[in-house]
MIFIFI-899205 format. One record per residue (C-alpha): x, y, z; residue number from 0. Coordinates in Angstrom, 1 decimal, decimal comma. Example, Ala and Ser with C-alpha at 12.3 -4.5 7.8 and 13.67 -1.06 7.14 Angstrom:
<nodes>
X_Y_Z_resi
12,3_-4,5_7,8_0
13,7_-1,1_7,1_1
</nodes>
This chain:
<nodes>
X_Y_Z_resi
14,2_32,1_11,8_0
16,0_31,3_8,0_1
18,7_29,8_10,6_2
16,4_27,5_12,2_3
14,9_26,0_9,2_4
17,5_23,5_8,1_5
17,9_22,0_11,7_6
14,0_22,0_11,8_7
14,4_19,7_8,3_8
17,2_17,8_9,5_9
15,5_17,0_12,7_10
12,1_16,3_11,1_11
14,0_14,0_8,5_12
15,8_12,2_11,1_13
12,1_11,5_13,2_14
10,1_10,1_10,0_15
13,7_7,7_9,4_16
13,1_6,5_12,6_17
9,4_6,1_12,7_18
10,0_4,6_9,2_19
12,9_2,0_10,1_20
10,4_0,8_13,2_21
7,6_0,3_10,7_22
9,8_-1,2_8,1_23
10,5_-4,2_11,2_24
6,4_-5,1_10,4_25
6,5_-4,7_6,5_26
8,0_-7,8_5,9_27
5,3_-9,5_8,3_28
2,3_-7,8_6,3_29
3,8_-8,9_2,5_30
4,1_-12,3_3,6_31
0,5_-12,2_5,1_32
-1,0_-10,6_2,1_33
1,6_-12,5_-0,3_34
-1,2_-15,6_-1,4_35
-4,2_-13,5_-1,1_36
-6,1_-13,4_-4,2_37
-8,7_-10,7_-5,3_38
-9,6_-12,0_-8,9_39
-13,1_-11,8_-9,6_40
-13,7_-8,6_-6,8_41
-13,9_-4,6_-8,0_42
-12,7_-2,0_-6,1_43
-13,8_1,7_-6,8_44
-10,1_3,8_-5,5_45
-11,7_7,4_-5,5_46
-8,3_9,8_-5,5_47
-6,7_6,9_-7,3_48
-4,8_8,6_-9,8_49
-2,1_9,8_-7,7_50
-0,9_9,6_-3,9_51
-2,0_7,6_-1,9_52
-5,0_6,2_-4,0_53
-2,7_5,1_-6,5_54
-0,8_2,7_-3,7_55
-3,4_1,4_-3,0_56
-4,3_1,0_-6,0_57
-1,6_-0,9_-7,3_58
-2,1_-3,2_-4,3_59
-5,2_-4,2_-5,2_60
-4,2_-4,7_-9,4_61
-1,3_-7,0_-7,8_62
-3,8_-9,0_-5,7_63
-5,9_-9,2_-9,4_64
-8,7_-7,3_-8,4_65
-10,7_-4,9_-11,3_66
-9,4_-1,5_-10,1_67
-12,1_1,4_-11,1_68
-10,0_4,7_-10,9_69
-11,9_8,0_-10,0_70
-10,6_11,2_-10,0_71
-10,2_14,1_-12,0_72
-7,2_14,5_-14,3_73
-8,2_12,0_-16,9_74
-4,6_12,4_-18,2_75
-3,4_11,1_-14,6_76
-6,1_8,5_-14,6_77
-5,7_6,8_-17,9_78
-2,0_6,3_-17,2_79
-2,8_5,0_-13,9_80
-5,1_2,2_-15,8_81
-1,8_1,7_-18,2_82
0,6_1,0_-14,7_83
-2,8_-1,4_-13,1_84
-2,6_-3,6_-16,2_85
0,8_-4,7_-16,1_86
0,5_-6,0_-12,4_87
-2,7_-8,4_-12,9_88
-3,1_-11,5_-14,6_89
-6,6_-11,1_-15,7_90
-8,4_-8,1_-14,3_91
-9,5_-5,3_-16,6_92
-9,2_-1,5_-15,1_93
-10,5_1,3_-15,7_94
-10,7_5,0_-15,0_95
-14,0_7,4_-14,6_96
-13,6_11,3_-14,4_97
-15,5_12,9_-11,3_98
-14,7_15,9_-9,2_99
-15,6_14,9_-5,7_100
-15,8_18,4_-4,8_101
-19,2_18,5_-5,6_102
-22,0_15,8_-4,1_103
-24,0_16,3_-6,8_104
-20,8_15,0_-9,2_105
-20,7_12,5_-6,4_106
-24,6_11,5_-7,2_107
-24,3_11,6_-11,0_108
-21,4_8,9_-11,1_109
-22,5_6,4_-9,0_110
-25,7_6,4_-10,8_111
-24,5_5,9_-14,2_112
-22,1_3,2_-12,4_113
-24,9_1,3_-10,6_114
-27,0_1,0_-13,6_115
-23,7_-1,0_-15,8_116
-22,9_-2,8_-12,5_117
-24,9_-5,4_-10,2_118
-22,1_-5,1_-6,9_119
-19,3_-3,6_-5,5_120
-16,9_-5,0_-3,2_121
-14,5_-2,6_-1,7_122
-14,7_1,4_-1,9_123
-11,7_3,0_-0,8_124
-11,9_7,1_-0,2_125
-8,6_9,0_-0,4_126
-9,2_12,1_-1,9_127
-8,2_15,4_-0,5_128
-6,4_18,6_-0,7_129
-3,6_20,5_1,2_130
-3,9_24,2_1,3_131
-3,5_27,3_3,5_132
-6,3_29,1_2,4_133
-9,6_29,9_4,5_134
-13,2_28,8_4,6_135
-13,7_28,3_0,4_136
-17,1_27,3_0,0_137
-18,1_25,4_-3,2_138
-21,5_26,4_-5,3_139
-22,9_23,8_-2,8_140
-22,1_26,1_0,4_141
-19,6_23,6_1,5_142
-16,0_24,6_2,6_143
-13,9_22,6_-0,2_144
-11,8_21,3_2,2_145
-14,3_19,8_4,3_146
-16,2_18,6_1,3_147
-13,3_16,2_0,3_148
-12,2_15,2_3,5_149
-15,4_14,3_4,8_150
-18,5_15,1_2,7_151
-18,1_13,9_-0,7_152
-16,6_10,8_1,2_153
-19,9_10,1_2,6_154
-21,9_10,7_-0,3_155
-19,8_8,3_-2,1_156
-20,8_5,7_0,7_157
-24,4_6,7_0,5_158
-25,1_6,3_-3,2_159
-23,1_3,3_-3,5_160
-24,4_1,6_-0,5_161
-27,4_-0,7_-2,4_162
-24,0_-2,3_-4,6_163
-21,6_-2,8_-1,4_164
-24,5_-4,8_0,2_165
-24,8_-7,0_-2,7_166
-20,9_-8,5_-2,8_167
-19,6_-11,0_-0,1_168
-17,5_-9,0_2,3_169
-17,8_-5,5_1,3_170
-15,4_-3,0_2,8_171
-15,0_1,0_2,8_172
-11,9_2,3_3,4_173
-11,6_6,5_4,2_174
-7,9_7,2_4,2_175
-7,2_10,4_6,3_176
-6,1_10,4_9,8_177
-7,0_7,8_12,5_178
-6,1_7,4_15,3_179
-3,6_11,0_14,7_180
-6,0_14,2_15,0_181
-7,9_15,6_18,1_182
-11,6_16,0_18,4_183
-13,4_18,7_16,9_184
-15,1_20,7_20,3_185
-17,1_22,4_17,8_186
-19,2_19,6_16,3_187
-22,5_20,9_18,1_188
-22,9_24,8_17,6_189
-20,8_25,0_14,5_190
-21,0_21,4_12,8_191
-20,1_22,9_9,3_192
-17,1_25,4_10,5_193
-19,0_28,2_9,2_194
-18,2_30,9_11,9_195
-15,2_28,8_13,4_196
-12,8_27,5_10,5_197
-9,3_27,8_11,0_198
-6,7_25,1_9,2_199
-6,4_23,3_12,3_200
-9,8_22,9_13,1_201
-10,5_21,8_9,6_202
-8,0_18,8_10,2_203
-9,6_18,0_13,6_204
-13,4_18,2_12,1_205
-12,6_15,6_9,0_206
-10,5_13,4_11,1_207
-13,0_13,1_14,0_208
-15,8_13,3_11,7_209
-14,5_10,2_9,5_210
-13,9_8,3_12,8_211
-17,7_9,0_13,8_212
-19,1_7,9_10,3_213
-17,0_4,5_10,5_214
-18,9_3,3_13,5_215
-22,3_4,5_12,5_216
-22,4_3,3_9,6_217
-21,2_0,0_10,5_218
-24,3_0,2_13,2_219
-27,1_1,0_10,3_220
-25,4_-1,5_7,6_221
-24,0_-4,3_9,6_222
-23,3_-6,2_6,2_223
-19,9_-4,0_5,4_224
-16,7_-3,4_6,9_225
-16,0_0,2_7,8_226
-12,1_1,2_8,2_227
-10,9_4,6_8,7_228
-7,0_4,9_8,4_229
-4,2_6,9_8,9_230
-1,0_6,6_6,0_231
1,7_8,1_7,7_232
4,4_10,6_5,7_233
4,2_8,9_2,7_234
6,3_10,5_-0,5_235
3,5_11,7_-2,8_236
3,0_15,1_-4,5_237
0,9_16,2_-1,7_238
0,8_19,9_-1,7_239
1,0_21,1_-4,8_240
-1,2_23,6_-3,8_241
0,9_24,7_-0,6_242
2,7_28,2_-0,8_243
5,7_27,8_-2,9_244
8,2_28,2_0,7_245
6,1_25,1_2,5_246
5,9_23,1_-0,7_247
10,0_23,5_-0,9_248
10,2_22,3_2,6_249
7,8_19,4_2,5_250
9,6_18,1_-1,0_251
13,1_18,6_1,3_252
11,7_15,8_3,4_253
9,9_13,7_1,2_254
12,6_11,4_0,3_255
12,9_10,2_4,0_256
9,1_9,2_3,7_257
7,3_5,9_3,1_258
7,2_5,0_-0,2_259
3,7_4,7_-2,3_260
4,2_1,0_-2,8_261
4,9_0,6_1,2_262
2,1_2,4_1,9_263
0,0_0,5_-0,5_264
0,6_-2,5_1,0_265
-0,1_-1,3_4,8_266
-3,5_0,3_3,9_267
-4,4_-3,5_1,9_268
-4,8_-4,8_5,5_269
-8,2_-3,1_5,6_270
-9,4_-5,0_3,0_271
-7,6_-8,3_2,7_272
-7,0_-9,0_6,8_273
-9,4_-10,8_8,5_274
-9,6_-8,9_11,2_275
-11,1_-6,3_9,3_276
-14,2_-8,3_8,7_277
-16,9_-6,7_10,4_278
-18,6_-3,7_12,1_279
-15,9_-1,1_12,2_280
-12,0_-0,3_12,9_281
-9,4_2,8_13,1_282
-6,5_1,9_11,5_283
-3,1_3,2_11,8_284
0,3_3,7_9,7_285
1,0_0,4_9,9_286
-1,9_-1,6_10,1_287
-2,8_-2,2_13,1_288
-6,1_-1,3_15,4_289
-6,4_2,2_16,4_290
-8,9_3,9_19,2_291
-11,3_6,9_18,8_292
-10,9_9,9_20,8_293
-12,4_10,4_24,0_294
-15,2_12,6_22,8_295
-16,6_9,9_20,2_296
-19,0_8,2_22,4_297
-20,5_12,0_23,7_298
-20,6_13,9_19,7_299
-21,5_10,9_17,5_300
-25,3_11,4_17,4_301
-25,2_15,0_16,7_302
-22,3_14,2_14,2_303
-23,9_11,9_12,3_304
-27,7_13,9_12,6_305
-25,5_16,9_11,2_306
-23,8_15,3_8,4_307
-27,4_13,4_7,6_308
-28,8_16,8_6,9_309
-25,7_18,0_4,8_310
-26,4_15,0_2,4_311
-29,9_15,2_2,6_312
-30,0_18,9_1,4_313
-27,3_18,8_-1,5_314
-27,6_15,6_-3,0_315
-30,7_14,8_-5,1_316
-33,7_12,3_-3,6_317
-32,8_8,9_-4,4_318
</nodes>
């Protein structure tokens, strides 16, 4: 097996240059595209932002002059973050707020202090996660952790800042996970919350499918924003610190032959600067383009979104 495991790196290396140089043929065509597009006078709230693929995007944003509002929570991470933002706009001021997503009611307690300084918000982009090969860890909030940044605290975010996104002039929300790339989640009707059934992969399949349900409801109950849910690609970030030492060695072995931040940045801005993301609801993949839902969307997305209705309803406070 110790044999294997340099071929297995080679040979994974050598798929993501590939898949990389055929995406690399478009990335010219999306900088020119997004090249005279001008954000100044918009704010964007990048939860996740302080690293990854938050801080991309990010960037992107900062470069078109939008007011970037970081959330995340290393405020070491963040207030650097706000330090890089400010040397790529002209005129817009950044800043970063401390929350850890983890919890909905952290969730609840920062967009209400935000809404009460702020009359609108025009894009809320949702990147936050975690890679690990641990079970089912519930939080104090008897939500697996996992889940809850993958897909719950996502969707609190979009709740409790829903009344400021309907105010601005083409809002957007854009979940960055995996579009258009996991399977469906079989599960979602006798164990909605993988209490009896988690396993790693079914955790991937739930948030994925999940975030591709949420997109399209939403957009059906608040026509006035622009739902995206999008997939990044391999992108060279520090994702997996929290991997096993061995599978954090071999995903840094790689990581050079991924798509750089800045790349990636630039791909995801398509969900909010394109016009073809104006309106109702999209999957999104790698390279910006329009993505389709699984088979099972159509059959699970009442009981989905009735399920994840009642999560919300019984952890975060009444509004």
């Amino acid at each position: 097996m110790n044999k294997l495991v340099p071929s297995l790196i080679a040979l994974g290396g050598v798929a993501i240059v590939y898949l990389n140089h055929q995406a690399n043929m478009s990335l010219a065509t999306v900088r020119a595209k997004h090249a005279a597009v001008s954000l100044a006078g918009k704010t964007a709230i990048v939860v996740g932002g302080t690293a990854g693929i938050g801080a991309g995007i990010a960037q992107r944003l900062a470069q078109a002059d939008a007011s970037v509002v970081i959330v995340g929570r290393s405020k070491q991470r963040g207030e650097e973050m706000v330090k890089t933002l400010s040397t790529l706009s002209k005129t817009a001021k950044h800043e970063f707020i401390p929350c850890d997503g983890t919890l909905l009611g952290n969730v609840a307690t920062f967009s209400k202090a935000y809404a009460a300084g702020h009359e609108r918000l025009d894009y809320l982009v949702l990147t936050q996660g975690i890679a690990t090969t641990q079970g089912r860890t519930e939080t104090a909030e008897g939500i697996d952790e996992k889940m809850s940044l993958h897909y719950y605290s996502r969707m609190a975010y979009i709740r409790t800042l829903l009344p400021l996104l309907e105010r601005a002039d083409d809002p957007r929300v854009l979940t960055v996970l995996s579009a258009g790339v996991h399977k469906p989640y079989t599960g979602y009707s006798t164990d909605p919350e993988l209490k009896t059934t988690y396993s790693l992969a079914n955790a991937a399949y739930a948030a994925g499918f999940y975030n591709d349900i949420a997109v399209e409801s939403l957009a059906l109950e608040h026509p006035a924003v622009s739902f995206i849910h999008a997939a990044p690609g391999t992108i060279n970030t520090n994702w997996g610190t929290e991997l096993p030492l061995l599978l954090r060695g071999l995903v840094r072995m790689i990581q050079p032959f991924m798509r750089s931040l800045q790349d990636c940045g630039e791909y995801m801005a398509s969900a909010l600067m394109d016009p073809e993301y104006h309106g109702g609801w999209s999957l999104m993949d790698q390279n910006g383009n329009k993505t389709h839902p699984t088979a099972l969307q159509a059959e699970a997305r009442a009981a989905v979104w009735a399920s994840t209705q009642a999560v919300l309803d019984r952890v975060l406070p009444p509004s």
